[in-house]
C-alpha positions as CSV (number, residue, x, y, z in Angstrom):
1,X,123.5,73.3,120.2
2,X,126.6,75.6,121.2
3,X,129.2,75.8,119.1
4,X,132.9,77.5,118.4
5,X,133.0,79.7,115.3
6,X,136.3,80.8,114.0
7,X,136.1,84.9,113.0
8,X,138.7,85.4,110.3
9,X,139.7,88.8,110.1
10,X,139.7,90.7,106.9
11,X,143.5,91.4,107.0
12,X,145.8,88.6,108.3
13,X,147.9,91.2,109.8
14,X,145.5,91.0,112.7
15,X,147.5,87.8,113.4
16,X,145.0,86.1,115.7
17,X,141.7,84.3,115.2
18,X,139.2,84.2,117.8
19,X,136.5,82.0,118.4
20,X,133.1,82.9,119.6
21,X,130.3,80.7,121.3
22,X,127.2,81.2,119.3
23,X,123.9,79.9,121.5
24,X,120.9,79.4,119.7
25,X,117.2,79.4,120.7
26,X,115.5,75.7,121.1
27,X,113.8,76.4,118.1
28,X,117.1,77.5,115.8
29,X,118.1,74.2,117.7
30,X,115.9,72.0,116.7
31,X,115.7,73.6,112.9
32,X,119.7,73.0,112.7
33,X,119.4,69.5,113.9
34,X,117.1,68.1,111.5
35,X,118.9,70.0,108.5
36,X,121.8,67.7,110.0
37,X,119.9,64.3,110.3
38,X,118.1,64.8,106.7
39,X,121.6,65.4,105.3
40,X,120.9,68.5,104.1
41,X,123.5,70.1,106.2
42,X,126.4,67.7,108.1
43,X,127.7,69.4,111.3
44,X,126.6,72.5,113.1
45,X,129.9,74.8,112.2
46,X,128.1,74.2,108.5
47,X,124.8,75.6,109.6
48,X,126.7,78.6,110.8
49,X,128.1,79.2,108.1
50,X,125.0,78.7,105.8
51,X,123.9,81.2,107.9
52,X,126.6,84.1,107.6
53,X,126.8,83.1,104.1
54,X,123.0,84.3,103.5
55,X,123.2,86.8,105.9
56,X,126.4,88.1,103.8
57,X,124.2,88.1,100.9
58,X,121.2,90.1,102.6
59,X,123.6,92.5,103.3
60,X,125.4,93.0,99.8
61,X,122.1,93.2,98.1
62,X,120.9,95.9,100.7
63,X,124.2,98.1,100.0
64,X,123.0,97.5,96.5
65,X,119.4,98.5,96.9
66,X,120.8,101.6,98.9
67,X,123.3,102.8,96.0
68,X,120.7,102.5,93.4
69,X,117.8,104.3,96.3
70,X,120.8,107.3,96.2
71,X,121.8,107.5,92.6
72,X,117.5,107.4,91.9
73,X,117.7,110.8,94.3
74,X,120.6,111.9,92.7
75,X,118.9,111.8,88.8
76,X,115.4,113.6,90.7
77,X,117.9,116.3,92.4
78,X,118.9,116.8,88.9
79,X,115.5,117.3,87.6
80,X,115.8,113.5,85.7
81,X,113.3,111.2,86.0
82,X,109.7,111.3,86.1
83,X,106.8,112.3,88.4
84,X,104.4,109.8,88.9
85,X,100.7,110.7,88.9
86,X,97.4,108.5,88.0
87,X,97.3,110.7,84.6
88,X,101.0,110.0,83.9
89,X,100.6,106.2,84.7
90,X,97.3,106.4,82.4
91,X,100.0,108.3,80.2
92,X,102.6,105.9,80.3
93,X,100.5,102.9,79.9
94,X,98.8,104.4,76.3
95,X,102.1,104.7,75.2
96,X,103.5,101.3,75.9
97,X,99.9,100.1,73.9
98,X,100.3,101.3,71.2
99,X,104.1,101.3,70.5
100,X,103.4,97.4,71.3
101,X,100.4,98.1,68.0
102,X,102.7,99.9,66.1
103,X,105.1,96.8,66.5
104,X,102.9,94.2,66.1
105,X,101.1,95.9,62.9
106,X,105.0,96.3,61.1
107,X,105.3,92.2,62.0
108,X,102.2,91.3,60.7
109,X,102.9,93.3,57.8
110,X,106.0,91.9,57.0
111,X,105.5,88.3,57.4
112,X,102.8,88.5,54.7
């Protein structure tokens, strides 16, 4: 399967589309053409463009990952955050118990 693929440009002030031949291995071949015959998909400009819509979304949800990877370096450069050992984890997990006790004992309580 070759086909034409139209590249819109983000600004229209470009003025001209372009198309581009996109050749696929015999195994992206054969994928697209049952997607087609099963009706999941119905030409091959829409399998392209299934594609570049996930691949779009891979790449928005990477830029995401990467903000929240700098503002997480950010709050350690600040000195916010914590440092994880096996004694804090140990730490961390005794607290979350027994807030969760604390809790449970004030519902049971209550309901009575």
């Amino acid at each position: 399967m070759s086909c034409a693929l139209l590249i819109l440009p983000h600004s229209l002030s470009f003025g001209i589309l372009k198309a581009m031949d996109v050749h696929l291995s015999p195994d992206q071949k054969a994928f697209a053409r049952r997607a087609i015959e099963t009706g999941r998909l119905h030409s091959e400009e829409d399998v392209v463009q299934e594609a570049l819509a996930l691949w779009e979304d891979r790449e928005r949800q990477r830029a995401e990952f990467l903000l929240t990877l700098d503002e997480a370096r950010a709050a350690l450069a600040r000195g916010e955050g914590r440092v994880i050992t096996q004694e804090s984890m140990q730490q961390l997990a005794s607290d979350v118990k027994e807030r969760g006790r604390t809790r449970l004992l004030a519902e049971l309580t209550t309901s009575r």
